[in-house]
MMTF fields as JSON, N, C-alpha, C and O atoms, coordinates in Angstrom:
{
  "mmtfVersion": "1.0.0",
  "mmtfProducer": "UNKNOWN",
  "numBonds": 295,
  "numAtoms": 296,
  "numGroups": 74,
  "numChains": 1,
  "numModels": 1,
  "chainsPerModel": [1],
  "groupsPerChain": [74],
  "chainIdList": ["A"],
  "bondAtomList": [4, 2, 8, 6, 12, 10, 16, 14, 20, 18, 24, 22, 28, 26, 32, 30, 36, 34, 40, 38, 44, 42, 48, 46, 52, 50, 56, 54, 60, 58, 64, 62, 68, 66, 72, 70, 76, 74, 80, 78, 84, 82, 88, 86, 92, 90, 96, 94, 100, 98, 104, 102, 108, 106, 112, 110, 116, 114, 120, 118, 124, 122, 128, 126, 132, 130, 136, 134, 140, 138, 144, 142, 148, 146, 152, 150, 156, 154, 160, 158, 164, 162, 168, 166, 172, 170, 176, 174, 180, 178, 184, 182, 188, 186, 192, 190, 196, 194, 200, 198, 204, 202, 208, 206, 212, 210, 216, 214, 220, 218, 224, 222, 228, 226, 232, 230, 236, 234, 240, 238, 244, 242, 248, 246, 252, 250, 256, 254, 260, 258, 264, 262, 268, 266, 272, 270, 276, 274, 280, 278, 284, 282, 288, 286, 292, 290],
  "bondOrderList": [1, 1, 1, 1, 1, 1, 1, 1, 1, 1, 1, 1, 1, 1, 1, 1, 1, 1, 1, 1, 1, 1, 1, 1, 1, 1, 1, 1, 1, 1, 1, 1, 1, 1, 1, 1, 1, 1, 1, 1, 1, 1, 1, 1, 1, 1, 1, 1, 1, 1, 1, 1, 1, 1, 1, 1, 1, 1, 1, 1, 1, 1, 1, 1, 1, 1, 1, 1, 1, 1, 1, 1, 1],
  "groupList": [{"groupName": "UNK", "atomNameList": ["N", "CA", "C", "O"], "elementList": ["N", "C", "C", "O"], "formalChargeList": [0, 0, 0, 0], "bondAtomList": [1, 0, 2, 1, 3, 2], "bondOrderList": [1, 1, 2], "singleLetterCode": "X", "chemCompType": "L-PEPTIDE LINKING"}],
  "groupTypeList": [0, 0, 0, 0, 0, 0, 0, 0, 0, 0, 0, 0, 0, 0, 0, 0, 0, 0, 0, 0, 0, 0, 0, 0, 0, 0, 0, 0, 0, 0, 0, 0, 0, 0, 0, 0, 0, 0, 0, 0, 0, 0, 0, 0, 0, 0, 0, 0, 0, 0, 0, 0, 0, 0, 0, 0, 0, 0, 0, 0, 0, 0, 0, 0, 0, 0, 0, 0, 0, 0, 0, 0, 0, 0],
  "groupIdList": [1, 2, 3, 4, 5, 6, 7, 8, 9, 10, 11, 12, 13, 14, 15, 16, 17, 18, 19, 20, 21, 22, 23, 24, 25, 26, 27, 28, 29, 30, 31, 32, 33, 34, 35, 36, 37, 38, 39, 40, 41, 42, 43, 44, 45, 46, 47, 48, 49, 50, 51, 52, 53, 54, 55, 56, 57, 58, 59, 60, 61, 62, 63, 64, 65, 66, 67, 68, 69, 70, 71, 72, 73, 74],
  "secStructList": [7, 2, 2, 2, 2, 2, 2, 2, 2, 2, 2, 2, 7, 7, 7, 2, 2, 2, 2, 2, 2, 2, 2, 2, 2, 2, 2, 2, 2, 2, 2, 2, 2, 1, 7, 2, 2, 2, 2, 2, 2, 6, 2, 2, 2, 2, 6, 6, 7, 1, 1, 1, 2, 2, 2, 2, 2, 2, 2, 2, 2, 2, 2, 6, 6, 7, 6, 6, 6, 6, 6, 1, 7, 7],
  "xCoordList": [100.685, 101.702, 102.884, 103.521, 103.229, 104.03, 103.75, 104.892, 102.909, 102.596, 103.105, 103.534, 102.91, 103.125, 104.597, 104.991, 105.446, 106.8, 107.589, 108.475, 106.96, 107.504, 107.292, 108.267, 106.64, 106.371, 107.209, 107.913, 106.808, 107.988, 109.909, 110.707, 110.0, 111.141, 111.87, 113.077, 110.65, 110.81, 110.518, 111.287, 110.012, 110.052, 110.925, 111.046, 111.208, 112.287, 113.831, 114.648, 114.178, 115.139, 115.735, 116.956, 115.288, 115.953, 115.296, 114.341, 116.195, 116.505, 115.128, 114.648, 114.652, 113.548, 113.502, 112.384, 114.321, 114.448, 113.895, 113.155, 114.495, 114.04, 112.477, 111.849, 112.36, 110.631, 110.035, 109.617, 110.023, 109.33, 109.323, 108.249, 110.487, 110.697, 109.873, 109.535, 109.701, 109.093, 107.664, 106.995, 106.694, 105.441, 105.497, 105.531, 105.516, 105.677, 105.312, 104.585, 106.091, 106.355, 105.038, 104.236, 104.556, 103.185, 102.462, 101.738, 102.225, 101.255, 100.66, 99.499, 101.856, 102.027, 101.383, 100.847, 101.777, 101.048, 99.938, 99.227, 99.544, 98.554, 96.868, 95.858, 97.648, 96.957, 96.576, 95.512, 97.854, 97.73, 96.573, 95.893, 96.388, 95.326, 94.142, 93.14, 93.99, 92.603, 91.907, 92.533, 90.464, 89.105, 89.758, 90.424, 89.589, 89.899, 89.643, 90.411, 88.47, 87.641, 88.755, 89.321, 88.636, 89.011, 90.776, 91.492, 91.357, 92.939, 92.957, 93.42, 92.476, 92.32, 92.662, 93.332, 91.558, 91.443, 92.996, 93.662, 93.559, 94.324, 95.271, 95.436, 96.029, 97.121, 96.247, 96.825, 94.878, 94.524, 93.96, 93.769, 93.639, 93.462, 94.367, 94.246, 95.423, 97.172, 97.742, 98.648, 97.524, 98.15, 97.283, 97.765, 95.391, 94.935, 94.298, 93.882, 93.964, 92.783, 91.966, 91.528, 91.524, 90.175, 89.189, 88.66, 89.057, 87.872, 88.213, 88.836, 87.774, 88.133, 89.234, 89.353, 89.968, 91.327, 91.842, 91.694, 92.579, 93.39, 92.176, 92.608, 91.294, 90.749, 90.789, 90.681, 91.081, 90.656, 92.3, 92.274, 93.3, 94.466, 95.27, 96.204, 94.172, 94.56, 93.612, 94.228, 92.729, 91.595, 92.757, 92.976, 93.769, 94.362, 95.76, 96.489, 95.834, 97.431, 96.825, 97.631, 95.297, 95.081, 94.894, 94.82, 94.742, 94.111, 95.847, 96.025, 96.703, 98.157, 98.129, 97.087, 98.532, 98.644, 97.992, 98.51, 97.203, 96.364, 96.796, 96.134, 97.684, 98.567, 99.076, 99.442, 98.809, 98.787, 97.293, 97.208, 96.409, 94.949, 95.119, 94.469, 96.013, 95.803, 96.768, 96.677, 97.735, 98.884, 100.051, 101.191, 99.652, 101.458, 102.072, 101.772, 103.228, 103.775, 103.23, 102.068, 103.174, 102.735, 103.518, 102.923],
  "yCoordList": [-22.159, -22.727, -23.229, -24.186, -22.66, -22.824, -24.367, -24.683, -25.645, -26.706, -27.697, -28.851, -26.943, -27.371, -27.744, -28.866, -26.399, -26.216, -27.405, -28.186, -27.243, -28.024, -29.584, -30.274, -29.858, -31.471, -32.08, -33.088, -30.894, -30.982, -31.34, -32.205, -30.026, -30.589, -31.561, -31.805, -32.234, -33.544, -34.399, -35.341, -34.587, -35.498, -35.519, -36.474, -34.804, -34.596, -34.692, -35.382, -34.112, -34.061, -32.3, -32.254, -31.139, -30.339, -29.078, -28.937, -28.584, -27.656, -26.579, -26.509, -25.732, -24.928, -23.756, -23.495, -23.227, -22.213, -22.744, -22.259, -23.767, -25.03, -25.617, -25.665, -25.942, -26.184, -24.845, -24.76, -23.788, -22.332, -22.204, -21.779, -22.475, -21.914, -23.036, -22.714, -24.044, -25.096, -24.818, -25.312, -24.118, -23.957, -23.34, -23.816, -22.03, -21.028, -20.706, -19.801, -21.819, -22.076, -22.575, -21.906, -23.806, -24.862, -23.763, -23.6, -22.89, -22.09, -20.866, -20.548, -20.406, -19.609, -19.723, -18.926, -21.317, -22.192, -22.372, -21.705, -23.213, -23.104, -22.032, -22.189, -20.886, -19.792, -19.13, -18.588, -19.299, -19.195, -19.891, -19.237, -21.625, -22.265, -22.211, -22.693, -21.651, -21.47, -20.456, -19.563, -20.349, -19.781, -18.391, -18.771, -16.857, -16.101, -16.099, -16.014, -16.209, -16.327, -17.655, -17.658, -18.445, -19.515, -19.163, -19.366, -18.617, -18.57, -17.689, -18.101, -16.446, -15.368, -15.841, -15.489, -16.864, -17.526, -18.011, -17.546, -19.007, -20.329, -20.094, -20.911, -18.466, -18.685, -18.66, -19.079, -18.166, -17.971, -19.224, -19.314, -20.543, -21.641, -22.44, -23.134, -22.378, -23.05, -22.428, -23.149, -21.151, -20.617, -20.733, -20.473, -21.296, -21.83, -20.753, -20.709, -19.364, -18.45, -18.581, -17.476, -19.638, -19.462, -20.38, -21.331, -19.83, -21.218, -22.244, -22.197, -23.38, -24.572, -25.398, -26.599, -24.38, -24.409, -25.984, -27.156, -25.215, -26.489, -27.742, -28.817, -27.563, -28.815, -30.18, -31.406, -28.762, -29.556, -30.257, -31.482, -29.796, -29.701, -31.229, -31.995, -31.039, -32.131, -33.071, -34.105, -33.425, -34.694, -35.024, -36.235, -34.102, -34.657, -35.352, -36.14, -34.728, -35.616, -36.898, -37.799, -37.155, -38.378, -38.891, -40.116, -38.367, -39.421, -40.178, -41.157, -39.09, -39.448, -40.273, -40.838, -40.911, -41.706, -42.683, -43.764, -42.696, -44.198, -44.455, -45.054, -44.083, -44.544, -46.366, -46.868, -46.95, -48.743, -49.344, -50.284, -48.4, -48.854, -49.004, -49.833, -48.292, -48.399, -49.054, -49.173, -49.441, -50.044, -49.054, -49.256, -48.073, -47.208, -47.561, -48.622, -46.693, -46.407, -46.73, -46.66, -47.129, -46.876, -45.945, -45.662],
  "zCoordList": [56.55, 55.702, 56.51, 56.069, 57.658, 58.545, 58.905, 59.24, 59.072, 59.481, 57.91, 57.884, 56.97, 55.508, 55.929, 56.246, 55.858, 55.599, 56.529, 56.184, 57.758, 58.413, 58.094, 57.792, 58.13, 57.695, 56.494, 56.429, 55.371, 54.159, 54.627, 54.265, 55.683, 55.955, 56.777, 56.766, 57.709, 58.403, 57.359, 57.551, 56.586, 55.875, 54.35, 53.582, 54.28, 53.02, 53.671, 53.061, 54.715, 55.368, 54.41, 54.557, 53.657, 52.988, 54.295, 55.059, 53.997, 54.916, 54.435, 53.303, 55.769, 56.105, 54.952, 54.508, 54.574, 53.675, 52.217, 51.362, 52.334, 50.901, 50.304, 49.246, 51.479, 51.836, 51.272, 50.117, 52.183, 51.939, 50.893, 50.468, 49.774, 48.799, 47.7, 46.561, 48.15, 47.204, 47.548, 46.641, 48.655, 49.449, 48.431, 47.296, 48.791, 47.901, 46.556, 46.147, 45.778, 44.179, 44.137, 43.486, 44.796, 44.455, 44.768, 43.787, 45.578, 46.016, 44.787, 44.533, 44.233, 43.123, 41.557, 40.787, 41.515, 40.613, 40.538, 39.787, 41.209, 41.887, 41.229, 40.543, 42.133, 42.069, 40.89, 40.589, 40.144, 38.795, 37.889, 37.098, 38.14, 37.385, 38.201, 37.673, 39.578, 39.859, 39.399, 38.829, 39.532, 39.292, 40.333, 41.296, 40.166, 40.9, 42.638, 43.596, 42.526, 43.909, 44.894, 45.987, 43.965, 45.189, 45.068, 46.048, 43.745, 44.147, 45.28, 46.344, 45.165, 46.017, 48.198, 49.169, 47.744, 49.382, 49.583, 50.509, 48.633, 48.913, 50.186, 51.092, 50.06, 50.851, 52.355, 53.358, 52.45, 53.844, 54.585, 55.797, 53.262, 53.814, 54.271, 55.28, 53.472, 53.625, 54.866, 55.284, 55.768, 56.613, 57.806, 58.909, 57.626, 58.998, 59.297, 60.455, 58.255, 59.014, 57.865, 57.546, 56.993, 56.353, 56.739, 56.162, 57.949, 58.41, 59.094, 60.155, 58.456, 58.339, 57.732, 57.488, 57.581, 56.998, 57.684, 57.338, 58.943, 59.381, 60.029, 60.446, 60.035, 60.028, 58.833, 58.857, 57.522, 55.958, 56.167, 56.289, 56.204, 56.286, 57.229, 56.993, 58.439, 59.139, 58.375, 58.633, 57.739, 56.967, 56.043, 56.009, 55.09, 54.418, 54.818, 54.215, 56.101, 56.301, 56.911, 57.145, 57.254, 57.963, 56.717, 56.808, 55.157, 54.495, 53.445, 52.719, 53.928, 53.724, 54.605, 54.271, 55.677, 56.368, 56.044, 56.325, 55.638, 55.054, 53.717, 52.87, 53.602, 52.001, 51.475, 50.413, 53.051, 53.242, 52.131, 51.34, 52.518, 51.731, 50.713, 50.077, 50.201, 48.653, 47.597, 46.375, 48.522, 48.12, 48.232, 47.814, 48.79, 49.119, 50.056, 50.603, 50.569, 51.947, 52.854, 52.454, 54.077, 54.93, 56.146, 57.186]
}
């Protein structure tokens, strides 16, 4: 979650405590509308020891970055 937080707050510009606290909240949520089994996992995939965690983690910030394809940001 630590790679989360940070990115949040380079790119938001809100301070580190802020981020955590917004991780956190989505994470909470989250957990709440998942299936037990998979809420159970979430925080260990978000923090980079479930596996393939930060591999899945890095596929999605590359597929953020391609936000030009579709007509976003680039």
């Amino acid at each position: 979650m630590e790679e989360l937080i940070r990115q949040i707050t380079e790119r938001t510009g809100i301070s580190e405590e802020q981020a955590q606290q917004a991780v956190y909240m989505v994470v909470d949520f989250a957990k709440d509308k998942l299936p037990e089994p998979i809420a159970s996992q979430l925080e260990g995939f978000l923090g980079g020891s479930g596996g393939d965690a930060s591999g899945i983690l890095g596929q999605v910030q590359q597929l953020g970055n391609m936000g030009g394809l579709f007509g976003g940001k680039e």
